[in-house]
N, C-alpha and C positions, 0 to 999 in steps of 0.2 A: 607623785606630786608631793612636795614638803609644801606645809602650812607652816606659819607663824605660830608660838604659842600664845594663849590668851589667857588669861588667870587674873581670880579676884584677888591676889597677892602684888601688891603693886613693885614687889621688890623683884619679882621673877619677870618685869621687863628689862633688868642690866645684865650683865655676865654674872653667872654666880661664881662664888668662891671657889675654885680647886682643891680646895684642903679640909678635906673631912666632910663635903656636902651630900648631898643625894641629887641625883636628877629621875626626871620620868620616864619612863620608855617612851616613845613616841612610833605610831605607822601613819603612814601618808599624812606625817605632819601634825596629827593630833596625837596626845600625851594618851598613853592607857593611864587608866583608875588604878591608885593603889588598892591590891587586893582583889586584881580580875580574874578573871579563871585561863588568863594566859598562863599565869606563874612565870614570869618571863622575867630575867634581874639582869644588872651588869649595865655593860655599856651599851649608849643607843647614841644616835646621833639627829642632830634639825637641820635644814638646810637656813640658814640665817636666822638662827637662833644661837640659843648659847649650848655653847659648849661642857659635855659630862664630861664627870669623872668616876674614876672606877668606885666604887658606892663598896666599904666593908662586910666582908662576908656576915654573913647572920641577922646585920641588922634590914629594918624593914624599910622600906620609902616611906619617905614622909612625903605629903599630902600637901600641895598650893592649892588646893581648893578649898571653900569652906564644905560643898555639897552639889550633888549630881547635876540640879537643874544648874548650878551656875558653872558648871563646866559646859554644859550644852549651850548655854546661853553666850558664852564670851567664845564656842569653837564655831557659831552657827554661820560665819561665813564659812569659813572653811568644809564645813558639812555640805554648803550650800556647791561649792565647790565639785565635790563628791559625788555629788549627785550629778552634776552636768558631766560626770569625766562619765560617770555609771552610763546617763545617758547616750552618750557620744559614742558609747562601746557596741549598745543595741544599736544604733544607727548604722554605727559600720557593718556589723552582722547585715542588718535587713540590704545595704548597699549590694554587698559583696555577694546575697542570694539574690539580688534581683539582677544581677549582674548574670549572674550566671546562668539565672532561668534563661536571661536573652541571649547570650551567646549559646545555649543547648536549643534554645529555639531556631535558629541561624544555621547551627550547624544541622541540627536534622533537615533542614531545608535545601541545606548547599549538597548534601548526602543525597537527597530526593532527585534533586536537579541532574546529578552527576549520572544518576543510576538510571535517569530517565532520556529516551530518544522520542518527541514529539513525531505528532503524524506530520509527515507532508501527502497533505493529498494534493496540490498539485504535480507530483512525481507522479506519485499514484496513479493519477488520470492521466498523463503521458503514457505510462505502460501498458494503458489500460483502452487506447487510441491510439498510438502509434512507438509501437514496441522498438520497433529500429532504432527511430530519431534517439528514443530515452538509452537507447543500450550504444549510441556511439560514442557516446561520452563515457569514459570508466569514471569520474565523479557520478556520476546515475547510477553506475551499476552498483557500485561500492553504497551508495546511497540506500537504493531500491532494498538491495538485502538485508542491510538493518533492519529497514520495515517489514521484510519478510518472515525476519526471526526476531524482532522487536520481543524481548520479554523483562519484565519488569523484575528488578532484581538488588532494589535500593529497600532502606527500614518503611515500614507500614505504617509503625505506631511509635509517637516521641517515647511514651512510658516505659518501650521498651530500648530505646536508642540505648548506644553505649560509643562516644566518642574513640576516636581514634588511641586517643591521650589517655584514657580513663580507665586505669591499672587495679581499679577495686574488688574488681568481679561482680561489680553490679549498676545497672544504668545508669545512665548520670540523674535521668528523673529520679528514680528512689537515691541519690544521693542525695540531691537536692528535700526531696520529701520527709528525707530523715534529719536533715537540720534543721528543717522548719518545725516538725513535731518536737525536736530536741529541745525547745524553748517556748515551745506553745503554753505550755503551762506556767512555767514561769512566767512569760510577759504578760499573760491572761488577769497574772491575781500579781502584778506587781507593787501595788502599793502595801500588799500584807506583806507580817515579817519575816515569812518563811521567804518570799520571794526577794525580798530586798539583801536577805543573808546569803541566798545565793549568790547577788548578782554583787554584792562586797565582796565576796569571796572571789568571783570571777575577774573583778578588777584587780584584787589587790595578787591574785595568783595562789596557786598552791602551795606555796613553802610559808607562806603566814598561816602564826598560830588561831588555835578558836579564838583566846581571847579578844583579840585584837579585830578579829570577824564580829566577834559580838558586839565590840565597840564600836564596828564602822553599822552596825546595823540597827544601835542605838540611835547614834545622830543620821542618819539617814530618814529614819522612820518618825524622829521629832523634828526635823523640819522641810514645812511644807515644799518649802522651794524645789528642794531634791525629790520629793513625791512629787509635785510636778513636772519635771523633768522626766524625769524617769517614766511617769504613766503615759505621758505623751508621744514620747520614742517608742514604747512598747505597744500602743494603742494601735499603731502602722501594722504590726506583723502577719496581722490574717490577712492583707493584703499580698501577703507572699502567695496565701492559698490562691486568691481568684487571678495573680499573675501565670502562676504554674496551671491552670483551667484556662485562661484563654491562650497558651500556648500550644495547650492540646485540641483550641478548638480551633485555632489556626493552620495549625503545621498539619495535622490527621488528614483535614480534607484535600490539602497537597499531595501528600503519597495515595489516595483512593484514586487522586485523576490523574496521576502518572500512569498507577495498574489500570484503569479504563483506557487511556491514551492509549497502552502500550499494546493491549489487547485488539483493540479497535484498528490500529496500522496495522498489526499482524494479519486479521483479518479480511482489512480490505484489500494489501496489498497482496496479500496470498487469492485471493477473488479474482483480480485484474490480472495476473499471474496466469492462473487457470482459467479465466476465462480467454484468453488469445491465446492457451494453447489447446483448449475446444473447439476455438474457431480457425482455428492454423490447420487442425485437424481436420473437421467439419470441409474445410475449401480444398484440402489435396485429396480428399476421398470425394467430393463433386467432381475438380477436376478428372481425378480418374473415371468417373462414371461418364461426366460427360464425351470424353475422348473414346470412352469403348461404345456408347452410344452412338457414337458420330459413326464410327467405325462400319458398328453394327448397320446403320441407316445407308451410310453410303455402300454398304457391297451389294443392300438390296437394293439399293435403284438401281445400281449396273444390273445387278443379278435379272431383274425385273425388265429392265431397257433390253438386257440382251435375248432374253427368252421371249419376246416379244416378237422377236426378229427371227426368231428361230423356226418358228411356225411359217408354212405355209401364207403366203400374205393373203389368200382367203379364209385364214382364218383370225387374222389378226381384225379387231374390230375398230370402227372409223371412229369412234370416242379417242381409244389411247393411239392409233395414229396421231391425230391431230392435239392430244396433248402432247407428246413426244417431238411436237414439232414440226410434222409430215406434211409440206403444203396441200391446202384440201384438193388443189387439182390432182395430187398424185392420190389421194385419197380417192376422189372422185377414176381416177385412172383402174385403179386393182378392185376398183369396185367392177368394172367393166370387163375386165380381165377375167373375172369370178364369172361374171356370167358368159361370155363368149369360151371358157373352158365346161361350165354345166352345156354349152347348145354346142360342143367341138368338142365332146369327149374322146373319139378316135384319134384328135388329131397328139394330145397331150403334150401341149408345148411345156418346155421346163421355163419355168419363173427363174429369175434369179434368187441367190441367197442375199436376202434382206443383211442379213447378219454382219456382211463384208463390207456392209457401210454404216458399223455402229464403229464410230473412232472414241475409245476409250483410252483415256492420258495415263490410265495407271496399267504399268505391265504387268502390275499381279495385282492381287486386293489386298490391300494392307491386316495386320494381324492386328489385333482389338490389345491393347496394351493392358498387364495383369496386377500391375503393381503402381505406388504414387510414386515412387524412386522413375517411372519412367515418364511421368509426364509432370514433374516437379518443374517448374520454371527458377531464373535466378531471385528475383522477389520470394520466393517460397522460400528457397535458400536462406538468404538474407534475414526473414523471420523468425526463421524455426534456430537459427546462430543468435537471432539476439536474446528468445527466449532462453536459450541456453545458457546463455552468459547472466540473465537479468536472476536467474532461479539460483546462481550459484555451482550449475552442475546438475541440480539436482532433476531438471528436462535432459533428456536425452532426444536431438534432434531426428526426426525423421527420414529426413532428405541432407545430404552432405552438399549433393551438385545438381545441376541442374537434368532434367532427365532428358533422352534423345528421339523420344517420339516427335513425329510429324505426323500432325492430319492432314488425310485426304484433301484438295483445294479443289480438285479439278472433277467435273461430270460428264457421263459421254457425251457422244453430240452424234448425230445421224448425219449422214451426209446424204440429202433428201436429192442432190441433182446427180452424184452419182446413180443412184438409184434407177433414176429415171432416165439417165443416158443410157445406160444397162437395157431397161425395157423397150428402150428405143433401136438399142442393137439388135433384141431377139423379136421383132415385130415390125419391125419398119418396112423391113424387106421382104416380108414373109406375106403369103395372102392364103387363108386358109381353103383348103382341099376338098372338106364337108361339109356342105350344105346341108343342114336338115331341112325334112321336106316339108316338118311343120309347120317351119318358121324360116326358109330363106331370107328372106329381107331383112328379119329381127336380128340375124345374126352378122348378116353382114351391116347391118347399120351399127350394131356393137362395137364391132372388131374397127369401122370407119370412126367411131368416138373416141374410142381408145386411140387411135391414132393421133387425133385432133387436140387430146387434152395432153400427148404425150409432145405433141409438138409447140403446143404453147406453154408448156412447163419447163421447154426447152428453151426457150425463146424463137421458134421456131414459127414462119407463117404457117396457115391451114393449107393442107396440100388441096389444088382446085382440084375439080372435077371434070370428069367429061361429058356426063350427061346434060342434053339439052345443048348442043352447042359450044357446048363449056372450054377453056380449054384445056390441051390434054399435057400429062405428065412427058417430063424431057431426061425425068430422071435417070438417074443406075436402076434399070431392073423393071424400065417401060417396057410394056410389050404390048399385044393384042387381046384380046378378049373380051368379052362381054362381062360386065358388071352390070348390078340391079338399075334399073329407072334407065337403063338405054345407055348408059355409060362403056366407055370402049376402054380399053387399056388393060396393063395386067395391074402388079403391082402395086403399091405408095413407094414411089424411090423420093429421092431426097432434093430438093429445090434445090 
């Protein structure tokens, strides 16, 4: 900045003489004192002032002033000046840190942001219900394992951040922290003179001498204006501190909830992960159990149905008859049969084999399946692929395909009128030979029930009688004879 010069010499408001005069040195527009500790001579220059001349070696300037106060007194705009440029200088300073604390604010933010992948728990809970639906989409899957492997991997702490740009070797916070302390002191005691010589010195730059520092820190210091100024700009600067504090207390807790976010996806989505391939698991080792169960249950029923049959039907007893489905008449039949064989032991008729009327669907019994590769269905498939895919690899499916087992559908079934046409063949025609002599009538009335209940389980009328008038049989295998109660004929032949 050039000042005008001011002087109680009223002649040093025209051009001075070129020829043999003196002029004063002048910095930023005000004249140094003859005899300052710049020691500085020769030519100087004012910006709209007058013009020097080159001043004779040896001799000394001479002096337009009469004394110091009226130098100060007629440069006090000019000083005043000085002080607003002094001012205007901390201002820009405090601008350019505050500036910068917000964009290092910004930036550790937009760092945080970048480094950070937010939970989706509604993906989450997709996988975590219905693993298929989430893994046919490859946007899910691509998705899903972020959050699998979600880890936090952006700056924690701004103090330590260090900008992309920021070539110093040390964070941009202690960059910033170090400018601020660099002037703390200074703006602190700025209206003393030590402070004020600095901050002439910082305006007018380093290649100005002391003396001319000392001069600007004369007039600065005597007048108020520029103390004003200047306290007021400088008063703002601890304001840098609680800027640089509420940056740290903003930005910190942004990177803590990225690292919880990040941790928290991790874990749930690793939870929902393993949890449906517990239960993927969990359901193809039931199914296996259940199908070798089944297995196992169905060869015992046949096993059980067929040994049933295998016995003697006097020994088979009228409970599992008649669950097995044996109508009670035929129950009621081999009951009678049992006893007309204990009172006709001699005669030992052969029974049929029961056995030859258990119709069983299955020609062998199927083998109990050993593994879940054999009773995997396609659903199973389909699950254990998408868990595959949703983990990254990192499952190894179970089941590839679907397994080839088939359970047993089908259970025997008796064929209870075979049976009984059977016993109808070996008795119908047959009339027994021994009478016991304990029990004649008890025996033949046996052998006549059995008859009766074989005929109505046949759909067969009762064959009459011939006792009493009765009338007599016209069948195959009528003959003569005497029967109990007076009765004639041989035989039961067949209506």
């Amino acid at each position: 900045m050039s000042l005008l010069l001011n002087q109680d010499n009223p002649q040093s408001s025209g051009a001075q003489s070129n020829t043999g005069s003196s002029t004063v040195q002048q910095n930023n527009g005000i004249p140094v004192l003859p005899g300052s500790t710049s020691g500085v001579q020769g030519a100087a220059t004012t910006s709209g002032g007058p013009q020097s001349t080159t001043q004779a070696p040896g001799s000394a300037p001479s002096s337009p002033w009469n004394n110091i106060n009226s130098y100060l007194s007629n440069n006090a705009p000019q000083a005043a000046q000085m002080g607003q440029n002094v001012a205007a200088n901390i201002q820009n300073q405090y601008s350019n840190i505050g500036n910068e604390i917000a964009q290092t604010n910004q930036n550790f933010q937009s760092a945080v942001g970048a480094a950070s992948t937010p939970e989706n728990a509604s993906l989450i809970n997709e996988v975590s219900t219905n693993p298929i639906a989430a893994a046919s989409n490859p946007a899910n899957v691509t998705a899903f394992q972020g959050q699998l492997n979600d880890t936090y991997t952006g700056p924690t702490d701004i103090t330590q951040y260090t900008s992309p740009t920021n070539t110093t070797g040390t964070s941009d916070w202690a960059n910033i922290n170090n400018a601020i302390n660099a002037n703390a002191q200074t703006y602190a005691t700025a209206a003393s003179p030590a402070s004020t010589q600095q901050l002439a010195q910082t305006l007018e730059g380093s290649s100005i001498t002391p003396g001319i520092t000392n001069l600007d820190t004369i007039l600065l210091n005597q007048n108020p204006d520029s103390i004003s100024a200047i306290t007021n700009a400088a008063g703002q600067w601890n304001n840098l501190n609680s800027l640089l504090s509420q940056a740290q207390t903003s930005s910190n807790p942004i990177a803590q909830n990225a690292i919880a976010s990040a941790t928290a996806a991790q874990q749930d989505a690793n939870a929902a992960l393993q949890g449906q391939e517990t239960s993927a698991t969990n359901a193809l080792e039931q199914e296996l159990s259940n199908a070798a169960s089944g297995v196992a249950s169905y060869d015992n029923s046949v096993n059980n149905f067929d040994q049933e049959f295998n016995n003697n039907p006097t020994a088979i007893s009228e409970g599992n008859l008649l669950q097995n489905g044996v109508s009670p008449y035929l129950v009621d039949a081999l009951g009678a049969i049992a006893q007309f064989n204990q009172a006709d032991a001699p005669e030992a008729y052969q029974l049929p084999n029961a056995e030859t009327f258990v119709q069983n669907p299955e020609t062998s019994l199927p083998t109990p399946p050993t593994s879940v590769g054999q009773v995997a269905t396609s659903n199973d498939v389909a699950l254990e692929n998408a868990l595959a895919a949703l983990s990254g690899g990192s499952y190894t499916p179970l089941v590839t395909a679907p397994g080839n087992f088939t359970a047993p559908t089908g259970q025997p079934t008796f064929n209870a009128p075979g049976l009984a046409a059977a016993l109808n063949s070996a008795f119908r025609n047959d009339t027994p030979t021994f009478v016991p002599a304990t029990d004649p009538n008890g025996a033949l009335a046996d052998w006549q029930a059995l008859q009766n209940y074989l005929n109505e389980y046949a759909g067969n009328p009762t064959p009459p009688t011939e006792g009493g008038g009765g009338p007599i049989n016209t069948g195959p295998g009528a003959g003569t004879g005497t029967g109990p109660g007076g009765s004639s004929g041989g035989g039961f032949g067949n209506v």
